[in-house]
Residue frames as qw, qx, qy, qz and C-alpha x, y, z in Angstrom:
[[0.055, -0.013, 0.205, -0.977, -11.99, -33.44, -153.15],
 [0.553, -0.139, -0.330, -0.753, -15.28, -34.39, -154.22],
 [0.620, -0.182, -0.745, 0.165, -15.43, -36.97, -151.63],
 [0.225, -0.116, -0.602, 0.758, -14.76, -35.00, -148.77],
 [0.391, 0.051, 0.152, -0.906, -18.05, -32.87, -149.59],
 [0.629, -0.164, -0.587, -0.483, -19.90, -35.75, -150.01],
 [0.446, -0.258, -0.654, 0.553, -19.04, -36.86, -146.56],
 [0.101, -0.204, -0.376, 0.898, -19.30, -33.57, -145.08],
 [0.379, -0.083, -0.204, -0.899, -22.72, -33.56, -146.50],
 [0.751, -0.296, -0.493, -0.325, -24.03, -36.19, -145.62],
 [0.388, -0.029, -0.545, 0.743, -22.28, -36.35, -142.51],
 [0.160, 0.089, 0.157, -0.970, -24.23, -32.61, -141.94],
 [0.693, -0.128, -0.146, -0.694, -27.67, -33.81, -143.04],
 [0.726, -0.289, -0.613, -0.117, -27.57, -36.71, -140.72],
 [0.358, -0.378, -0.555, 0.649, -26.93, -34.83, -137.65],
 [0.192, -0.100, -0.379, -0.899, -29.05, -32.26, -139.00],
 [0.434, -0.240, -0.582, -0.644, -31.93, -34.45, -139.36],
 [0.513, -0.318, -0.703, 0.377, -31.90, -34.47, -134.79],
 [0.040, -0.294, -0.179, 0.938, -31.85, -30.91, -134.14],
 [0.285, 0.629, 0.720, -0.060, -35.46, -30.02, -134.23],
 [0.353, 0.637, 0.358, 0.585, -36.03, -26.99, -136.72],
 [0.215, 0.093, -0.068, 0.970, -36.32, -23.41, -136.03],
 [0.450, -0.247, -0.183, -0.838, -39.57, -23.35, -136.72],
 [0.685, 0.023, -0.727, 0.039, -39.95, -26.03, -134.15],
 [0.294, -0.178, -0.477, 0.809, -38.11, -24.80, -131.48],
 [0.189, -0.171, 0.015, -0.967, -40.54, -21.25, -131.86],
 [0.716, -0.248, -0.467, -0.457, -43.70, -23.55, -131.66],
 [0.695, 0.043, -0.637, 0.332, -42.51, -24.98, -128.57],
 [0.194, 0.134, -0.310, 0.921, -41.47, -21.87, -126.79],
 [0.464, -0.236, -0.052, -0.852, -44.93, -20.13, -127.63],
 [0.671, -0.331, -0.617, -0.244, -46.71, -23.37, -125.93],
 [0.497, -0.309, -0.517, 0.624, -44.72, -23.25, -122.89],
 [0.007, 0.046, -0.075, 0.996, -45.08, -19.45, -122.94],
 [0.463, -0.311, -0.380, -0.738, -49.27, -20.05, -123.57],
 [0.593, -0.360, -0.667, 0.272, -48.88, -22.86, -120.86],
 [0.265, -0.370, -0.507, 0.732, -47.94, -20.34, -118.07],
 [0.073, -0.127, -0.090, -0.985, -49.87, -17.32, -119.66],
 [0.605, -0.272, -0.599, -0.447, -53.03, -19.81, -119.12],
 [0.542, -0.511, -0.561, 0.362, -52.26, -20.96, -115.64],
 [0.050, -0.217, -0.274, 0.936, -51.67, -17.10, -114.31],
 [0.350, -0.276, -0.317, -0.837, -54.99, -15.87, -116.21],
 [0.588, -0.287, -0.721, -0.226, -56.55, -18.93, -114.32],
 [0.389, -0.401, -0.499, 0.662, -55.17, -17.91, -110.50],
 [0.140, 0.142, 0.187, -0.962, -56.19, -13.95, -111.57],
 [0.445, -0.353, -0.456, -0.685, -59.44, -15.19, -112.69],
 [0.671, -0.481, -0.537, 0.176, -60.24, -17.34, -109.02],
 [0.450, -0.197, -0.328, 0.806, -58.59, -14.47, -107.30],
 [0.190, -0.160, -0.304, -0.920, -61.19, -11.97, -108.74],
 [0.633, -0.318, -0.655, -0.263, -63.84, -14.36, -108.85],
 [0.489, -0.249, -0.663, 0.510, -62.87, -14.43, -104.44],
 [0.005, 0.168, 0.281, -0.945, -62.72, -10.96, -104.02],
 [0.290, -0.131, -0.265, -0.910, -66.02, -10.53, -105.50],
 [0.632, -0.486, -0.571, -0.198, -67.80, -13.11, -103.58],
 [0.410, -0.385, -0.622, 0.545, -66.56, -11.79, -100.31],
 [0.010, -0.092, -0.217, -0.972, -67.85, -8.37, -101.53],
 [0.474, -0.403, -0.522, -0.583, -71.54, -9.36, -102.09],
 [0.596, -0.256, -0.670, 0.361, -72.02, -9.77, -98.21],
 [0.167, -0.429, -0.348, 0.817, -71.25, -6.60, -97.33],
 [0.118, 0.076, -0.465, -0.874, -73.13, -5.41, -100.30],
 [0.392, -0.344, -0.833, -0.187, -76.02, -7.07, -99.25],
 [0.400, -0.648, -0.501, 0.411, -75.92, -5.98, -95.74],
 [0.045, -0.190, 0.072, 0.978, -75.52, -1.87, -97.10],
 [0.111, -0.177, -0.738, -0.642, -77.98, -2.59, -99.48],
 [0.284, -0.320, -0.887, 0.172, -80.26, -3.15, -96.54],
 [0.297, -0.418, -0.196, 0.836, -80.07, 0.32, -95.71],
 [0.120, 0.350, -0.388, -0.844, -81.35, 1.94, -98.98],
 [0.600, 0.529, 0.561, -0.212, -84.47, 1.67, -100.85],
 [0.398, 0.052, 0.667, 0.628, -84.02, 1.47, -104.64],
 [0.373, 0.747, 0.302, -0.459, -85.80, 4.68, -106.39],
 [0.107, -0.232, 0.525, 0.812, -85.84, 5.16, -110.73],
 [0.499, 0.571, 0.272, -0.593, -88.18, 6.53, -112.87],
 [0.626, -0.133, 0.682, 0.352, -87.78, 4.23, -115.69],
 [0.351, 0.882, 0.290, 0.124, -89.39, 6.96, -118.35],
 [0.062, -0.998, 0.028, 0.006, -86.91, 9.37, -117.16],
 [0.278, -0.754, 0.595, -0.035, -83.75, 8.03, -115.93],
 [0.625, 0.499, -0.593, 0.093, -80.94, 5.88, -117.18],
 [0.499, 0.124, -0.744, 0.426, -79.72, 5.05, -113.80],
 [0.561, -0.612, -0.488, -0.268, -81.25, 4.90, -110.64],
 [0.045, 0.594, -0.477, 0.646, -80.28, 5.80, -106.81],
 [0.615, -0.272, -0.694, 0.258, -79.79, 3.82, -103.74],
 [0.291, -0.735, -0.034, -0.612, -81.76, 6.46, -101.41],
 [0.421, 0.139, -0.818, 0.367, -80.78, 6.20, -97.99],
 [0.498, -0.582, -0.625, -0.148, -83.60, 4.97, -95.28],
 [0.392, 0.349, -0.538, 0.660, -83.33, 7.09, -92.73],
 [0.782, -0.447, -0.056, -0.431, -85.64, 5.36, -90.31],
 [0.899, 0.020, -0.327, 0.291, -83.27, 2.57, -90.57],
 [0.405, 0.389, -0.347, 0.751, -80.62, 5.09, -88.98],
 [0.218, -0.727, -0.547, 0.353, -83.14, 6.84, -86.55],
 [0.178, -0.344, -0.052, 0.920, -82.43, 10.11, -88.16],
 [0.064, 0.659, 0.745, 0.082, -85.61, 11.66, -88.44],
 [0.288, -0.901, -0.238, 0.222, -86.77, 15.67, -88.70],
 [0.333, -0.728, 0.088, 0.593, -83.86, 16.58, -90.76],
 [0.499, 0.827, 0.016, -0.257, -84.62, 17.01, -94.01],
 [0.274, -0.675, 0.629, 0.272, -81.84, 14.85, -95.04],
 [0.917, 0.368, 0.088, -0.126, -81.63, 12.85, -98.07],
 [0.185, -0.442, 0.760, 0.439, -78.16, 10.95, -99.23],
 [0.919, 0.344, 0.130, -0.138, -78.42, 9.00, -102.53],
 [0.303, -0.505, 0.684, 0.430, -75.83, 7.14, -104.03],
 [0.656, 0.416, -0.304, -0.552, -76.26, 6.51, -108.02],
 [0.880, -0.226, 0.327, -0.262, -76.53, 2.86, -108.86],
 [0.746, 0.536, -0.186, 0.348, -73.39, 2.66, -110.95],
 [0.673, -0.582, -0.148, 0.431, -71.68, 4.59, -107.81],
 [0.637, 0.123, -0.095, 0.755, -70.51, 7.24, -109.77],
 [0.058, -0.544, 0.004, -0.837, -72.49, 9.91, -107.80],
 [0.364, -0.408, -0.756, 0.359, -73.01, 10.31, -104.44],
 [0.128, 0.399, -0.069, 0.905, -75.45, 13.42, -103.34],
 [0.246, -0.512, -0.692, 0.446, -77.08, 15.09, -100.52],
 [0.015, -0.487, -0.250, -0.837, -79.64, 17.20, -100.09],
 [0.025, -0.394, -0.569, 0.721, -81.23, 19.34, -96.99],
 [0.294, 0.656, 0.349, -0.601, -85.02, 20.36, -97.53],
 [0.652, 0.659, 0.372, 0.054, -84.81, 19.66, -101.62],
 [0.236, 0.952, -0.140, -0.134, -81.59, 21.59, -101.67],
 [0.840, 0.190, -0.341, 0.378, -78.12, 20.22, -103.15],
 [0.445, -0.872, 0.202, -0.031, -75.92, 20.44, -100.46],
 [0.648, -0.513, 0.559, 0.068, -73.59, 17.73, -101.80],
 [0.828, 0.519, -0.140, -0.158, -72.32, 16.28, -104.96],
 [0.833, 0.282, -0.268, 0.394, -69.22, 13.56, -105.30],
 [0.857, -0.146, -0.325, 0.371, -68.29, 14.54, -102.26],
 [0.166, 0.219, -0.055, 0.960, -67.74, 18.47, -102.56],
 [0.135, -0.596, -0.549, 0.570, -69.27, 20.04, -99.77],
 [0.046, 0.794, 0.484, 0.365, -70.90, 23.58, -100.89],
 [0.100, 0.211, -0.394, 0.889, -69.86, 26.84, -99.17],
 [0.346, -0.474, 0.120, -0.801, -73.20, 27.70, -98.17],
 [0.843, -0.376, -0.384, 0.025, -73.92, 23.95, -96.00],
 [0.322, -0.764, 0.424, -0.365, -70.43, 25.23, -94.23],
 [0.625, 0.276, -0.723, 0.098, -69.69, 21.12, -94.59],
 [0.269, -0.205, 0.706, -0.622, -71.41, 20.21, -90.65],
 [0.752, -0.380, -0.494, -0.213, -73.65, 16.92, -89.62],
 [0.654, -0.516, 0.267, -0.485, -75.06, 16.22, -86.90],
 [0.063, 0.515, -0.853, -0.057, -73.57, 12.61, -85.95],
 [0.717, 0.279, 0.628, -0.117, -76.66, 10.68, -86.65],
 [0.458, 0.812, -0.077, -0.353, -76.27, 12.82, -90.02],
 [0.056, 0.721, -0.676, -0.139, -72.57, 11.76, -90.56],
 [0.514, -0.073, 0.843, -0.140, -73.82, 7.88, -90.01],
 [0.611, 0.579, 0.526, -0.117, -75.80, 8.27, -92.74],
 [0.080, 0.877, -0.372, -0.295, -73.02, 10.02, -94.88],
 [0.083, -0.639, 0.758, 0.099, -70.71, 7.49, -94.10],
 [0.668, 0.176, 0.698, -0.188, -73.24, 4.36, -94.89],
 [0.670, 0.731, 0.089, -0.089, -73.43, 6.05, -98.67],
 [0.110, 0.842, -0.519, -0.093, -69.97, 6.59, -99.33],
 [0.452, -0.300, 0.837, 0.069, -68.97, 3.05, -98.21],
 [0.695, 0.315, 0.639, -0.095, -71.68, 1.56, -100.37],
 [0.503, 0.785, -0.282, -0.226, -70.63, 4.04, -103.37],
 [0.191, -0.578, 0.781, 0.140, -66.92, 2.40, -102.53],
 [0.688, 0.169, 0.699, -0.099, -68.81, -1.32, -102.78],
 [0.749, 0.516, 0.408, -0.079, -70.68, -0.81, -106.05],
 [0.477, 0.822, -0.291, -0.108, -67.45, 0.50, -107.58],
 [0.426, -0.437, 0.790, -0.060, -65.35, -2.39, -106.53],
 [0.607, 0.112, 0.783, -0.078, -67.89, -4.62, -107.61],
 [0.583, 0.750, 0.040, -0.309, -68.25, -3.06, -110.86],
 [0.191, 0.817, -0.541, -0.052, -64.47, -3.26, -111.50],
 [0.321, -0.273, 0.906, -0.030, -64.14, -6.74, -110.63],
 [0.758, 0.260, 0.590, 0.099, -66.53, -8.10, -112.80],
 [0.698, 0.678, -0.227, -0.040, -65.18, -6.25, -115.96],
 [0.164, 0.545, -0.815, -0.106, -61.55, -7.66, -114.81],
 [0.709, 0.237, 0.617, -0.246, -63.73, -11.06, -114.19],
 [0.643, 0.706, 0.217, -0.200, -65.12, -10.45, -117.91],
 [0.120, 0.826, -0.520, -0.184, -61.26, -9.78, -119.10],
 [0.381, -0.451, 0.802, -0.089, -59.81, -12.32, -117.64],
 [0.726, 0.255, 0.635, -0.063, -62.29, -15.37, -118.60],
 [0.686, 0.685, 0.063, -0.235, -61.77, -14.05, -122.24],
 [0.163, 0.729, -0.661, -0.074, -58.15, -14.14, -122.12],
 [0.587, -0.124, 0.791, -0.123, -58.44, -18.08, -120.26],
 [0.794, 0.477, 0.335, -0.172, -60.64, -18.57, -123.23],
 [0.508, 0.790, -0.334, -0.080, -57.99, -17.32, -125.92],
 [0.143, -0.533, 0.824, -0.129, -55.14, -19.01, -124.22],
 [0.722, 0.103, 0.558, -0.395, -57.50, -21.86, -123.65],
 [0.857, 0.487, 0.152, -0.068, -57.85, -22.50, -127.85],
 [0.286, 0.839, -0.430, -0.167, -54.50, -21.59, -128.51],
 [0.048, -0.386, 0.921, 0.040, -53.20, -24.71, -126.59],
 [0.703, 0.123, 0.671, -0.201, -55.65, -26.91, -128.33],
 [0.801, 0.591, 0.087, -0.037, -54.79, -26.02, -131.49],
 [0.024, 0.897, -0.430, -0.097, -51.22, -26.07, -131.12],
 [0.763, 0.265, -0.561, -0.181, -49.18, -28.95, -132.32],
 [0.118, 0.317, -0.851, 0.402, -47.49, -29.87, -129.02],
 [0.515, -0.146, 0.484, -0.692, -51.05, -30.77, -127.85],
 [0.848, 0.282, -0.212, -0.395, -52.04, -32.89, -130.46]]
């Protein structure tokens, strides 16, 4: 009897000593798993990284439009004022700004708010003239821009941090070594 469990031990710890551990096999997995978590971070980081260079173009050419006004005693954030020579609309006491974060966009007629994020006022009655509306619709787009382009570089800024984490994990992991 005591034979047969010496066999059947030693038998078992030499086919044993092929089958790679548990704690093996997990180390494995999580590499392959860091492998592909590393290549997708890498395509959403170049896929960001795109959209935000075809962005700056048209951000450029809006930009072109607006003269950059902050009182740097006073104010935290500035406003992209819109030129409205550049428009030809002249004689109407019209003023759009769009804050330079984008998260305000207002108009005013003769020094009065008429507009704020988009909520008309009862007493404006919510009418341009359709140079007026050109110059409406030149701030709004560019509000759209600089909040795009905000939001793509913080997922930009995400992303590259995750590439980076993923990045040391498979250099310090044993399957690399």
């Amino acid at each position: 009897m005591k034979r047969i469990w010496v066999v059947v031990l030693v038998l078992a710890a030499m086919t044993g000593c092929n089958r790679p551990s548990k704690m093996e096999e997990y180390r494995r997995e999580k590499h392959e798993r860091d492998s592909a978590a590393f290549v997708a971070q890498e395509k959403s980081l170049a896929y960001y990284q795109a959209q935000l260079d075809s962005l700056m173009p048209v951000s450029d050419s809006l930009l072109a439009l607006f003269k950059y006004e902050k009182n740097e005693k006073y104010q935290d954030h500035g406003f992209y004022v819109v030129k409205n020579e550049k428009l030809k609309v002249y004689g109407s006491g019209l003023r759009v700004m769009v804050r330079d974060d984008g998260k305000e966009l207002l108009i005013y007629r003769n020094g009065e708010r008429q507009m704020a994020n988009g909520e008309w006022t009862k007493a404006s009655g919510g009418k341009l003239r359709t140079n007026e509306q050109a110059l409406l619709e030149r701030a709004e787009h560019l509000q759209v821009v600089i909040l795009d382009i905000k939001e793509l570089e913080k997922r930009i800024q995400r992303t590259s941090l995750e590439v980076q984490k993923y990045q040391k994990r498979l250099e310090n992991s044993p399957e690399a070594q």
